[in-house]
Steps between C-alpha positions, in 0.01 A plus 500: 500500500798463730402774674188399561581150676774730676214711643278170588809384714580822661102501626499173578821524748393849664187333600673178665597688860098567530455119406742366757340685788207328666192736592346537856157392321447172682475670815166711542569839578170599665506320777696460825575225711710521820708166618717505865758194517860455526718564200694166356714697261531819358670511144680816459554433126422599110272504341289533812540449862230315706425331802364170581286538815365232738144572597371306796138342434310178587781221491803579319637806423436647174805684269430751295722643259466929464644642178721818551633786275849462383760570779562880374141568515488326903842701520310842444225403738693468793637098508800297481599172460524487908121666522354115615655209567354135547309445827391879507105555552374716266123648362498523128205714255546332209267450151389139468552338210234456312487134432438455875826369573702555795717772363477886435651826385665708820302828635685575817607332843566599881679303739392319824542837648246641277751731326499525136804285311705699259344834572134367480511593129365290217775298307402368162 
């Protein structure tokens, strides 16, 4: 009987790292949307890095907020902590999220020069 409760509390721990880890599913994945403005900040932290980005419109600028991969992942792709910094105009292909809000999951980005930003591959 002990061993059986023993078991139960093994399974139940092993499957707590999959619990704590929040899934990309509010963003929709099939489509695209592409946003130019000036970055505010650019978190170079775990879990996830992101950027908040200022989007010009009608009346007041807009922020969004971009959801990165963790900073290894953006490592491997080409960026750094240094890649942007605030006040840096920026295009960004992200996945909306699919509640409509003003948020998304990162796809890529190129600069105000047109040149891809941490080696123009996808990091997520």
């Amino acid at each position: 009987m002990a061993r059986i409760g023993l078991s139960i509390a093994a399974l139940a721990m092993a499957a707590l790292p999959a619990q704590a880890h929040h899934s990309a599913s509010r963003f929709d994945r099939t489509r695209t949307v592409t946003l130019s403005g000036v970055v505010r900040q650019f978190q170079w932290n775990s879990p996830h890095c992101g950027i908040e980005l200022l989007v010009a419109g009608r009346g007041a600028a807009s922020s969004w907020s971009i959801e990165m991969g963790a900073p290894a992942e953006l490592y491997r792709a080409g960026w750094s902590a240094v890649s942007v910094r605030p006040g840096d105009k920026i295009t960004i292909v992200l996945n909306p999220a699919r509640d409509g809000g003003k948020g998304g999951l990162f796809v890529s980005a190129t600069g105000s020069d047109g040149a891809p930003i941490g080696g123009g591959r996808q990091a997520i």
